[in-house]
C-alpha positions in Angstrom: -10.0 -16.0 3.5 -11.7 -13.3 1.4 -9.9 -10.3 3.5 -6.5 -12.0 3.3 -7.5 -11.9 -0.9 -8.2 -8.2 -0.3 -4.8 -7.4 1.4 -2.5 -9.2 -0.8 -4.3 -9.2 -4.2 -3.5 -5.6 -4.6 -0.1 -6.3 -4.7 -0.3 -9.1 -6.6 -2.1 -7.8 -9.1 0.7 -4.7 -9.2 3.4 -7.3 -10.4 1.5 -8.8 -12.3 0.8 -5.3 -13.9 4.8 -4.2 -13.9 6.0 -7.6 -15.4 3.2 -7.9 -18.3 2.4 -4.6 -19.4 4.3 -2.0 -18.3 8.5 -2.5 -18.6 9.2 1.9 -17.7 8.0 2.1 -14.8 5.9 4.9 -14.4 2.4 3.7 -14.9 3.8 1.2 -12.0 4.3 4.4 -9.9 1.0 5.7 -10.6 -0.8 2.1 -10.1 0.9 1.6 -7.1 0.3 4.7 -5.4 -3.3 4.8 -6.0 -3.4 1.0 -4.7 -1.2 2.4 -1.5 -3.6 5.4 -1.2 -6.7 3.8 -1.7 -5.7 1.2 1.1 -4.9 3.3 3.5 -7.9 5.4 2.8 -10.8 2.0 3.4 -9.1 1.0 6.3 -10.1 1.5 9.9 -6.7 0.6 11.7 -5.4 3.9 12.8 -1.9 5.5 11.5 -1.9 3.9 8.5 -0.9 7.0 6.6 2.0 7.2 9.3 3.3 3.6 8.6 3.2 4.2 4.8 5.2 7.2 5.4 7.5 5.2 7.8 8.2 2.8 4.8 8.7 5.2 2.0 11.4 7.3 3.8 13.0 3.7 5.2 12.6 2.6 1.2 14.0 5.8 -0.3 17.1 5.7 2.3 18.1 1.6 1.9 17.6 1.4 -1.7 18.9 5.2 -3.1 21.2 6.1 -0.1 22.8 2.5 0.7 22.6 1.7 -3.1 25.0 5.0 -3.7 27.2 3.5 -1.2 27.5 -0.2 -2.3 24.9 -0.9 -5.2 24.6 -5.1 -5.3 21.4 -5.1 -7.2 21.2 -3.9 -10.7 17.8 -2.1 -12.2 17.8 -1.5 -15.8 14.9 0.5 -15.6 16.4 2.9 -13.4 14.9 6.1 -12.9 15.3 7.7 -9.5 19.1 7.7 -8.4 19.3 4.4 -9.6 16.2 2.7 -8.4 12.5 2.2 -9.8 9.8 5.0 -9.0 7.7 2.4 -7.6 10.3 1.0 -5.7 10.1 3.1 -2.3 6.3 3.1 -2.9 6.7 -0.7 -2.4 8.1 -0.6 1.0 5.5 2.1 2.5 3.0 -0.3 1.1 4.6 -3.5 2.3 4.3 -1.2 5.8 0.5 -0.9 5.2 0.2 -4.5 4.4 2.2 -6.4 7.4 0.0 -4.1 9.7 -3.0 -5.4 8.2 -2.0 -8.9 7.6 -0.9 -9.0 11.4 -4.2 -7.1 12.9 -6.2 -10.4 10.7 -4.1 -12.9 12.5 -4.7 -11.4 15.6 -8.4 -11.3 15.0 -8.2 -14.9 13.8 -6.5 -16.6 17.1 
């Protein structure tokens, strides 16, 4: 239970973070990329690095390239081509964190 707290409290405690302290964005950025770095950094699973990378470019093509093409979500914070900083960061991170959260189930059964 105490390694699932470590996966997902990060990220938990990064909204919490954006939705009480911070309404620009950029500390977000910064939190979150230190919180992305520093997880794949005290990990041992392998290609880590690699998956965040995987999510960011996936990230930065669905939500700035689709969202040029047909934008159905509005950010009023917008500040890179109409999404959040943070906002890519989130899905290399989300990458990071479905690896790990799987690699614990695995171990588990």
């Amino acid at each position: 239970m105490m390694e699932l707290a470590l996966i997902v409290g990060p990220l938990l405690l990064f909204f919490i973070l954006q939705v009480t302290l911070n309404k620009e964005g950029l500390l977000a950025f910064v939190v979150l990329a230190l919180l992305a770095f520093t997880l794949s950094q005290s990990s041992n699973l392998l290609g880590e690095g690699l998956l965040f990378l995987i999510g960011l470019t996936l990230g930065l093509i669905i939500e700035v390239g689709l969202g040029l093409v047909l934008r159905t979500q509005h950010w009023s914070k917008a500040s890179f081509f109409g999404v959040p900083y943070w906002l890519p960061l989130i899905w290399g991170y989300g990458f990071i964190l479905i690896h790990q959260l799987g690699d614990l189930v695995l171990r588990v059964i």
